[in-house]
N, C-alpha and C positions, 0 to 999 in steps of 0.2 A: 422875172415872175412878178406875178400883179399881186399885191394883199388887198386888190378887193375886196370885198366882202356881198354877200348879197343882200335882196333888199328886197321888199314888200312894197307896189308902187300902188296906193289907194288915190283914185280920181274919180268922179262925177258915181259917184256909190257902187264901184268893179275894185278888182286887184288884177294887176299886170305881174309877175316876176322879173324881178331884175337881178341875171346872175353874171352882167359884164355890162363895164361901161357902157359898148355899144347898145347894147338893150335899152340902157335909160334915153341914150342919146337916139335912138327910132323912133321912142315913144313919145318924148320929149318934141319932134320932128314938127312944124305946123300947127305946135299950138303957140295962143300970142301969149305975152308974158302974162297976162290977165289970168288966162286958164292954167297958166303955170304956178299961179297962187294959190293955187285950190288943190293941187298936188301936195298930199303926206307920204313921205318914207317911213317904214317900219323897217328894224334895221335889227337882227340877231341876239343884238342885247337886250333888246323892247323898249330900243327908244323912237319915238315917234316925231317927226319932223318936217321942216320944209324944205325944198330945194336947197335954200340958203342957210343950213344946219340950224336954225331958230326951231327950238325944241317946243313938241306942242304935246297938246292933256292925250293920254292914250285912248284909245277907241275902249269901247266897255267890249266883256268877251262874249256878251251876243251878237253886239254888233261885229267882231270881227270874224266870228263864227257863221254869220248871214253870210258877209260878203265871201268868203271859203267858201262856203258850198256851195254859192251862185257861181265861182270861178269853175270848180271842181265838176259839175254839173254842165258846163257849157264844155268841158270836154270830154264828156262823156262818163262820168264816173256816177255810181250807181249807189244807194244803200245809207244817203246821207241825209234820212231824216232823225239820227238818234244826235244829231251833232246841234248840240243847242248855244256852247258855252266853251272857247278856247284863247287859252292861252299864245300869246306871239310864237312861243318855243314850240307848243302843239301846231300852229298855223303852217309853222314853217317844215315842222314834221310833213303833215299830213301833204302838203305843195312838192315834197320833196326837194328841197333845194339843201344845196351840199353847202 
């Protein structure tokens, strides 16, 4: 059994879900290490990071709250304009990841 944990993949102003290695490692897929630099993890505890676990300044909770409900809204989910302001632990609520 894996104790992964999952993950919040922030890149080029999107969020990806990451609920299994393989997931980082498709998304991860074709890009050069360059754009790999630009890649943050958001990680259950709320800590925020690089590839290379070098910890970086958290996103503010509107910005991570834009980027939700732009994710949220490209699959279809409706009703999310009262959402201005969230929390990592709210983000990862609302994304449903276990």
């Amino acid at each position: 059994m894996s104790d992964f944990q999952p993950l919040i993949l922030i890149y080029n102003h999107e969020i990806d879900i990451i609920e299994e290695p393989s997931d980082l490692e498709n998304l991860l897929y074709g890009m050069s290490e360059i754009q790999q630099k630009d890649v943050v993890l958001l990680d259950k505890t709320e800590n925020y990071k690089t590839l290379n676990n070098v910890p970086l300044p958290a996103l503010s909770s509107s910005e991570l709250a834009t980027l939700v409900k732009h994710y949220l809204a490209k699959e279809g989910q409706c009703c999310l304009a009262k959402i201005d302001h969230l929390t990592p632990a709210q983000a990862f609520d609302l994304l449903a990841i276990n």
